[in-house]
C-alpha positions in Angstrom: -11.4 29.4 8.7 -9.2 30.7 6.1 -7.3 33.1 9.0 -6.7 30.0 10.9 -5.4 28.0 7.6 -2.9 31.1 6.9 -1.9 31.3 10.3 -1.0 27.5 10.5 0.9 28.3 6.9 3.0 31.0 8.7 3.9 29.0 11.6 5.6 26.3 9.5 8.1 28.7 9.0 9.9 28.3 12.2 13.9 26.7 11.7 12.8 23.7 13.9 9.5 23.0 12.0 12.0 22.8 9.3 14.7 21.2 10.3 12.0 18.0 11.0 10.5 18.0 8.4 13.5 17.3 6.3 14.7 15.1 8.8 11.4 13.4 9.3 10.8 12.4 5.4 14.7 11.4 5.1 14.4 9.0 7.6 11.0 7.7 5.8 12.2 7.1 3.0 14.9 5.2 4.4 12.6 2.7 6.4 10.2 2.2 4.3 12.8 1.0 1.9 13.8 -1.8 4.7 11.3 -4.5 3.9 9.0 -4.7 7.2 10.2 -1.5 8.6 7.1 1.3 7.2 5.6 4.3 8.8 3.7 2.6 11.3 7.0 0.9 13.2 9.0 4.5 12.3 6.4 6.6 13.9 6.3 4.4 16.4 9.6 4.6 17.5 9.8 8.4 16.7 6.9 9.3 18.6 9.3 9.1 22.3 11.4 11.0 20.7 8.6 14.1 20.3 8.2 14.1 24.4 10.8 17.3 24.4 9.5 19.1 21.3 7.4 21.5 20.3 3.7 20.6 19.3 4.8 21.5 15.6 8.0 20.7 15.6 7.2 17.2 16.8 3.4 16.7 14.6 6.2 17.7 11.3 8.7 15.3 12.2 5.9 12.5 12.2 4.4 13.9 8.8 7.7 13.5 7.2 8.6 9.7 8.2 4.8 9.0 6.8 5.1 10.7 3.8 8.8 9.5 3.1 8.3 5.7 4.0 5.4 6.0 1.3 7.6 6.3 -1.3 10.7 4.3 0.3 8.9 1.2 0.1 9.0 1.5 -3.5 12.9 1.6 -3.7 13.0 -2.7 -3.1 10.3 -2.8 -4.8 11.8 -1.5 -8.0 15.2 -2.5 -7.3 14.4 -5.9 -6.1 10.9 -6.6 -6.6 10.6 -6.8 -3.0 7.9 -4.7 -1.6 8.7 -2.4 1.4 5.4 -2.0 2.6 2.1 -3.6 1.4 0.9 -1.2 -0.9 3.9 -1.5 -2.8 3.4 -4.6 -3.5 1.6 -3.1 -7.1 4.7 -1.2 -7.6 7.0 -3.8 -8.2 4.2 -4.7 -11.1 5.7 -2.7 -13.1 8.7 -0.9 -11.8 10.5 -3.7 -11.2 10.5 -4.2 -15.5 11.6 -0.7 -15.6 14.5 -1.4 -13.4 15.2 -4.9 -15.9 15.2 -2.4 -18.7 17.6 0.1 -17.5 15.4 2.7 -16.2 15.6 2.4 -12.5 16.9 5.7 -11.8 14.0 7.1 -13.8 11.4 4.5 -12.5 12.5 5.7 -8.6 12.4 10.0 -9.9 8.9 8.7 -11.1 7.8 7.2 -7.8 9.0 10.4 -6.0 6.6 12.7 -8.0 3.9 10.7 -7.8 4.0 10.1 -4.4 4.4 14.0 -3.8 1.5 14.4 -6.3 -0.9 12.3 -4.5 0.5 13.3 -0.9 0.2 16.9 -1.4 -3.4 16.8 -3.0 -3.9 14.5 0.4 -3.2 17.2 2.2 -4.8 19.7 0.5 -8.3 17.4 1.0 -7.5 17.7 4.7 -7.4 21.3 4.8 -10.5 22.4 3.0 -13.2 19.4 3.2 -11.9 17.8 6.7 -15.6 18.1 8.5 -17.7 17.2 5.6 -16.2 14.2 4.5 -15.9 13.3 8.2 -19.5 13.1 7.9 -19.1 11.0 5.0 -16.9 8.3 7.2 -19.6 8.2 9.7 -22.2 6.5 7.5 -19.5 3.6 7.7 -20.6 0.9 10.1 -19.4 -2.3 10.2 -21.9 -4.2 8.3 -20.7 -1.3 5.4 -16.9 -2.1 6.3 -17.1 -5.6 5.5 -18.4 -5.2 2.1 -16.2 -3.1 1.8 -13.6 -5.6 2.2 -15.1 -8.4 0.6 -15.3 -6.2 -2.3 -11.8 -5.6 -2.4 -11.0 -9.4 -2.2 -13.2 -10.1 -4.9 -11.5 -7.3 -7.1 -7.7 -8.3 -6.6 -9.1 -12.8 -7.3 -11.3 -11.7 -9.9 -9.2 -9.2 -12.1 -5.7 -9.7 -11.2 -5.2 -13.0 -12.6 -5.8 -14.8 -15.9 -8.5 -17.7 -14.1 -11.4 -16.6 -11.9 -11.0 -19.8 -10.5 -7.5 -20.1 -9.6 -7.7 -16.1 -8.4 -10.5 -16.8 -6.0 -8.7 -20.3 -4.6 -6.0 -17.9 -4.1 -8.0 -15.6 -2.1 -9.4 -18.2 -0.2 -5.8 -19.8 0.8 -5.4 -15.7 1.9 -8.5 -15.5 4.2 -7.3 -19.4 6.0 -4.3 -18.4 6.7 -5.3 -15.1 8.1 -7.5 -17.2 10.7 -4.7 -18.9 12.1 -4.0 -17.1 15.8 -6.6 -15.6 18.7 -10.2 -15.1 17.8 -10.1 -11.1 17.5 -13.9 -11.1 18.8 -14.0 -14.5 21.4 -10.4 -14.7 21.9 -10.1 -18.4 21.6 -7.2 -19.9 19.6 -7.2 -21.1 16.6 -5.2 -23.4 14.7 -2.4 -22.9 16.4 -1.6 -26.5 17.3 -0.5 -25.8 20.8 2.3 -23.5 19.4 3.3 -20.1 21.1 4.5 -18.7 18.0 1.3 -18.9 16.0 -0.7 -16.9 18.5 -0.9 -13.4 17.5 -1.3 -15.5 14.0 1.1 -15.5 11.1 2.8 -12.1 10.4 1.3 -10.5 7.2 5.1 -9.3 6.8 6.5 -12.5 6.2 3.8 -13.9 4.2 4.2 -10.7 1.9 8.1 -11.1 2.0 8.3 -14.8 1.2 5.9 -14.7 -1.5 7.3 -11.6 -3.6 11.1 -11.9 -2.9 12.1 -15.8 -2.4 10.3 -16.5 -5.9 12.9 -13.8 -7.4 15.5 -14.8 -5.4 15.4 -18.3 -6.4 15.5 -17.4 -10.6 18.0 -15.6 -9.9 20.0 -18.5 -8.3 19.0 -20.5 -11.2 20.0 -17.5 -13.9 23.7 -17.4 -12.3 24.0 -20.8 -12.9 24.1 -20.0 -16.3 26.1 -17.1 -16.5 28.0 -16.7 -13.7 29.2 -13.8 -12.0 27.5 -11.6 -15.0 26.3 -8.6 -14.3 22.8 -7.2 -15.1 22.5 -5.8 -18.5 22.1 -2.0 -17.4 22.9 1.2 -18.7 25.2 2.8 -16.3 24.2 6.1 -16.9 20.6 6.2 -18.1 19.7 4.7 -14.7 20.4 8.0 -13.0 19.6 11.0 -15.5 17.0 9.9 -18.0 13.5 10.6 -17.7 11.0 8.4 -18.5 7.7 10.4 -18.2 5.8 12.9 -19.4 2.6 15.2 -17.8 0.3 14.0 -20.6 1.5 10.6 -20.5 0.5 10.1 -16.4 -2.2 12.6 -15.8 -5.0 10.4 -16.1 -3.3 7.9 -13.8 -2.5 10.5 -11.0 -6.0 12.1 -11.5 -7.4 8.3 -10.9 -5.1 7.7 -8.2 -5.7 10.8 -5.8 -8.9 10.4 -5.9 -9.3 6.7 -4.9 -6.7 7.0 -2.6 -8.5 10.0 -0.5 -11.6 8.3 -0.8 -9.8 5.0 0.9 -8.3 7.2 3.7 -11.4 8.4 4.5 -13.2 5.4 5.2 -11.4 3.0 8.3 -10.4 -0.8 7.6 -9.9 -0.4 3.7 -7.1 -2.0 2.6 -7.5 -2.2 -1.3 -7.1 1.4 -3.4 -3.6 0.5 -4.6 -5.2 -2.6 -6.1 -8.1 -0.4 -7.3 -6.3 2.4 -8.8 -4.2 -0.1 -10.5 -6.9 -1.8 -12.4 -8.7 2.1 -12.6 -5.7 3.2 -14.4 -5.3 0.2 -16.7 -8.7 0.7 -17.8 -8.5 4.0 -18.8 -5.2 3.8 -19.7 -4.7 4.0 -24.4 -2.0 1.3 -23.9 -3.3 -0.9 -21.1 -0.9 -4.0 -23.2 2.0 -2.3 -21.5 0.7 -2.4 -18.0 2.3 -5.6 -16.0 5.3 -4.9 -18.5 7.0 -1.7 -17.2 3.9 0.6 -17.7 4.7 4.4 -17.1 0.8 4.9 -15.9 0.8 1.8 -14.3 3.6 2.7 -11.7 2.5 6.6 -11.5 -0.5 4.8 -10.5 0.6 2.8 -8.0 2.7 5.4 -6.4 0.4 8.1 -6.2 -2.5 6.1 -4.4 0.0 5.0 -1.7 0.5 8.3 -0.5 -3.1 9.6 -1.4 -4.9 8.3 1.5 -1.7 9.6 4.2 -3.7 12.8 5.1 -7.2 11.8 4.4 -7.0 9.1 6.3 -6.1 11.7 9.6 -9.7 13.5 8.7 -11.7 11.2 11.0 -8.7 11.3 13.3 -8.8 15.2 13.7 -12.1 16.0 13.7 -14.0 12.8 15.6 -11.1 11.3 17.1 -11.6 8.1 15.3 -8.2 6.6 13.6 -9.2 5.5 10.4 -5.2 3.6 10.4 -2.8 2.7 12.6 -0.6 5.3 11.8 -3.5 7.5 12.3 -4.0 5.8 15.5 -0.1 6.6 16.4 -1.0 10.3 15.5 -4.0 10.4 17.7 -1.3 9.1 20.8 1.3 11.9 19.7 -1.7 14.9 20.0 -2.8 13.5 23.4 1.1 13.5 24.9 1.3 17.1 23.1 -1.6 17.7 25.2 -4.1 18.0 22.7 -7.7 16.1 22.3 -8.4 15.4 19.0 -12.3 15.8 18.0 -14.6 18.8 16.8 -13.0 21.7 19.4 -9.7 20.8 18.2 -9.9 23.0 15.0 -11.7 25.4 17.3 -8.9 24.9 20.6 -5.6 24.7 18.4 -6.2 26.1 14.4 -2.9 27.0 14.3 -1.3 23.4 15.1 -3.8 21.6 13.6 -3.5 23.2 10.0 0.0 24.0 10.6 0.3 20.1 10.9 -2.1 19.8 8.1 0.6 22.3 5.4 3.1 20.0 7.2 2.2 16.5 5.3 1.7 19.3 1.9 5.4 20.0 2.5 6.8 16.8 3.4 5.2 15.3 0.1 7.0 17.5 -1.8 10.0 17.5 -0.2 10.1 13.7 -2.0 10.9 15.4 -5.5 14.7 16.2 -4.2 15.0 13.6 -1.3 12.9 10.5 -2.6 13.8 11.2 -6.2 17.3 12.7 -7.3 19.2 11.7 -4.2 17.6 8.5 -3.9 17.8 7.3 -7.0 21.3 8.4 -7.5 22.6 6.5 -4.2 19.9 3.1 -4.7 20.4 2.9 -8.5 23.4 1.6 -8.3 22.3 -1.7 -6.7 21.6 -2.8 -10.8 25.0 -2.5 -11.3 25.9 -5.1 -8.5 27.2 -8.7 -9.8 24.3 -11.5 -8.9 25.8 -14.0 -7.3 26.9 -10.5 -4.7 22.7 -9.5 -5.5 21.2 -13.4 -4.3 22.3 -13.5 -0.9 21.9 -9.4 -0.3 17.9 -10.1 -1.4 18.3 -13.1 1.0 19.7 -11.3 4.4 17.4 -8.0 3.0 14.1 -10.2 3.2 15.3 -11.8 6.4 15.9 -8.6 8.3 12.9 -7.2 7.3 11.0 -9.9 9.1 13.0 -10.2 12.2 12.6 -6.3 12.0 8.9 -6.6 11.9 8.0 -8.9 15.4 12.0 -9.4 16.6 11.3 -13.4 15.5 13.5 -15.3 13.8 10.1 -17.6 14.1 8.7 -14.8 11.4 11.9 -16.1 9.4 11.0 -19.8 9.1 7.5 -18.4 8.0 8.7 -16.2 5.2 11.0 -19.1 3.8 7.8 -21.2 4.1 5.8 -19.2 2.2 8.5 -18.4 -0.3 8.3 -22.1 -1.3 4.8 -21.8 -1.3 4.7 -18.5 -3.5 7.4 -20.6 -6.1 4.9 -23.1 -6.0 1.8 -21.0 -6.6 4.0 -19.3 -9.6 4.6 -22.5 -11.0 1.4 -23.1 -11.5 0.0 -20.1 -12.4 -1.7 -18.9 -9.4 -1.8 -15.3 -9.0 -0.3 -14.3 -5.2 -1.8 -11.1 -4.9 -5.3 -12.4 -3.6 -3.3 -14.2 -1.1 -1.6 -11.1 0.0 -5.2 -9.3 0.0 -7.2 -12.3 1.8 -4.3 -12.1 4.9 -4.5 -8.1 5.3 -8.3 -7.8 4.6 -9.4 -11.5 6.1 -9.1 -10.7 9.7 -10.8 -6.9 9.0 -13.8 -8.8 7.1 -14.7 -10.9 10.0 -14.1 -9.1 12.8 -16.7 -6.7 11.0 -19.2 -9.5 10.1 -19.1 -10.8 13.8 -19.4 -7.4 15.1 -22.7 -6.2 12.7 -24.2 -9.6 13.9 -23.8 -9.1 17.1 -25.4 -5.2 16.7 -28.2 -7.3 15.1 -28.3 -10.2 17.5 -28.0 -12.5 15.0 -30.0 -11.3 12.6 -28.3 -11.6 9.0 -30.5 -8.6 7.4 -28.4 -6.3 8.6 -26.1 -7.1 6.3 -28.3 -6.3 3.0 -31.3 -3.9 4.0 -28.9 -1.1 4.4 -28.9 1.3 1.3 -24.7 1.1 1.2 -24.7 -2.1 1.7 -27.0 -2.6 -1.2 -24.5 -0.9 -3.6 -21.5 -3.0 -2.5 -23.3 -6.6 -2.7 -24.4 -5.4 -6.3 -21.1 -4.1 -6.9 -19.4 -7.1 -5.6 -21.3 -8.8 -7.6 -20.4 -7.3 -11.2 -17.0 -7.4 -10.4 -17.1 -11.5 -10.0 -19.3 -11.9 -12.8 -17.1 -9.4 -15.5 -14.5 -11.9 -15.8 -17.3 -15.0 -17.2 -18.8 -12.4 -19.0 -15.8 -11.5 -20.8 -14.7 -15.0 -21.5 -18.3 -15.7 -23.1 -18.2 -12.8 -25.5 -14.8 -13.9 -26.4 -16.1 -17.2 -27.0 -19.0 -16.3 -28.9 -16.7 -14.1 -31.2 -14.3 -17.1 -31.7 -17.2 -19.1 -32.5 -18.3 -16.3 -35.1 -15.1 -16.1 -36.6 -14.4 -20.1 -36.4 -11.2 -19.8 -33.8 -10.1 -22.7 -32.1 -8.8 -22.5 -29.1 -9.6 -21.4 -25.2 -10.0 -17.4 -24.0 -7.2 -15.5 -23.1 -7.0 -12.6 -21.2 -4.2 -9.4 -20.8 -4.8 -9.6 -16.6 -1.5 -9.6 -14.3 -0.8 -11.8 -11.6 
């Protein structure tokens, strides 16, 4: 084994392996910082590109546009509190307040390392416990996988807002509108009101990009009102040189981080370890009042779980030939035209390829230090400096591209101007918009695998709770829903203690 992991090592070597791999996580980083455009839609298009290449050359090209759109998507997110891809929507939490504070340069370096951080100890997972914690994914059915994601809803409505209430009406409003479209299991359609466009359902895209960049959009309109043709109060130098972290300030955070995030790649359908990690880090975070604020551990955090699972997720893909992603699916398609089947003889067949692939994603994670973090945060930085009545309509056309990017529909368009109404709305009345955000990704997963584990069960709703997994995540599930009334009635009893008025508050982001 470790002959075939030194051998794939020396192989990387080769001045086409590395000429794509640089030009693989360059062009990452710069779609995943178009909103809409991530690694799935890069790879995607890449992937006829790889018909000429080299099995290496090729696998390295795709490793670096997944490990570079990991961290890309944070550059909008910072910048513009726009999120590039989904799990940067927990990004913008708190990098975006860097970025208000001067620090954007600094916020973006950060995002680089811990993406490389969490990426490269990805990677590492993949080469050295690949087959066991395969064996781990396999215990995974779908009556486990939609605990799985009905745990992750109930985490983001019950801790990532100040009401349980209005959090869980918010996931709810998620898991409606991800039932708009086809019937994944029966293929009937559903509320679609005779209209083409809602077919395939409403694009999570748009609902993400309405909901996190028309709200912004529209305070700033309002701000230049006020002071017109003012430009953000930045430091114009600060935003590229300073640093704003420190090892012992963000270990626990990226220690948190890698490990949830590997753990989520492993299992298939899990959509919720940047929203985990968040709240992971938070907790055992000594300053969890910054978090929300411009927290250095809360966007290390963030960061370093969005690349955590790139690898691990590829460890059912490479050794059972089960995608646990769609980008992992995407991989699967690139071996097979390479002329490779993925599955237990691969690491037998090809050792070379497959761990030379494997140091591949090790390399392009760190190859985010210089390319995701000095160069772009000297050439995106500068976007602070930019008047905003010039800043309104570039978020405007930005958002808008993004979607027609996504589905080529300027129908996707109209949605995401919807649902930025909807998201000023929601934020006017102090309804968090992350359980929306979850209940659309993870809705559709959770009942596809509810219909599915009924059907293995012919109807018969045990399955669902007389399996010892199962068991853990109902009782799980359970504690996390309940945490929040239990905390309000122990701050109730202590106000009653100490005689203070008024109602329970509680330190929770939106």
């Amino acid at each position: 084994m470790f002959n075939d992991i030194f051998s794939g090592l020396l192989a990387l070597f080769d001045f086409w392996t590395i000429v794509a791999m640089i030009a693989g996580t360059s062009l990452g980083i710069c779609l995943g910082a178009l909103p809409g455009i991530g690694a799935t839609l890069g790879i995607a298009l890449a992937i006829p590109f790889t018909y000429g290449m080299g099995p290496l050359p090729a696998l390295a090209l795709l490793a670096g546009i997944h490990n570079g759109s990991s961290q890309g998507g944070a550059i909008p997110a910072i910048l513009l509190r726009i999120p590039g891809t989904p799990g940067s929507i927990v990004t913008s939490w708190d990098g975006y307040p860097l970025a208000k504070q001067g620090k954007a340069g600094g916020a973006i370096n950060l995002s680089a390392i811990s993406c490389a951080v969490g990426g490269a100890l990805s990677a590492l997972s993949l080469i050295l416990l690949a087959p066991p914690l395969a064996r781990i994914a396999l215990a995974f059915g779908p009556p486990e996988i939609f605990w799985v994601n009905v745990f992750g809803i109930a985490t983001v409505a019950a801790l990532l807002g100040d009401d349980l209430l209005k959090g869980l009406l918010a996931a709810c409003f998620g898991l409606l509108i991800g039932t708009v479209g086809l019937d994944n299991v029966s293929g009937h359609e559903r509320f679609t009101f005779g209209m083409l466009d809602l077919v395939n359902g409403i694009s999570t895209i748009a609902v993400m990009v309405g909901m996190f960049s028309f709200p912004p959009a529209w305070n700033l309109a309002v701000g230049a009102r006020k002071q017109a043709l003012e430009t953000r109060p930045v430091e114009r130098f600060k935003i590229v040189s300073e640093r704003i972290w420190t090892f012992a300030g963000v270990w626990r955070a990226w220690a948190v981080a890698s490990f949830i995030g590997i753990i989520n790649g492993i299992l298939p359908g899990s959509a919720i370890a940047s929203f985990i990690a968040y709240n992971e880090a938070k907790r055992v975070s000594k300053t969890p009042e910054k978090f929300g604020k411009g927290s250095i551990e809360g966007l290390a955090a963030a960061e370093c779980v969005n690349a955590a699972d790139n690898a691990s997720a590829l460890i059912p893909t490479l050794t059972l030939g089960v995608p646990g992603s769609n980008v992992a699916a995407l991989i699967l398609g690139a071996l097979l035209i390479q002329g490779f089947q993925p599955g237990p003889q691969l690491f037998r067949d090809a050792p070379t390829i497959v761990y030379g692939y494997s140091w591949a994603l090790m390399f392009t994670a760190l190859l985010l230090i210089p390319l995701g973090g000095s160069v772009a945060s000297r050439v995106f930085a500068n976007v602070l400096r930019i008047p905003t009545l010039i800043l309104l309509p570039l978020i405007i056309v930005i958002a808008c591209a993004g979607c027609f990017a996504s589905q080529n529909s300027m129908f996707d368009v109209y949605m995401a101007a919807l649902f930025g109404i909807v998201g000023l709305a929601m934020i006017r009345f102090d309804f968090p918009i992350a359980p929306v955000i979850i209940g659309v990704v993870l809705g559709a997963k959770a009942e596809f695998n509810l219909r599915v584990s009924l059907m293995m069960s012919a109807g018969d709703y045990s399955i669902l709770y007389n399996r010892p997994i199962t068991i853990v995540l109902i009782v799980l599930t359970a504690l996390i829903i309940f945490f929040p009334l239990y905390r309000v009635y122990k701050d109730w009893q202590h106000r009653r203690k100490n005689g203070t008025p008024g109602p329970a508050t509680t330190d929770t982001m939106n």
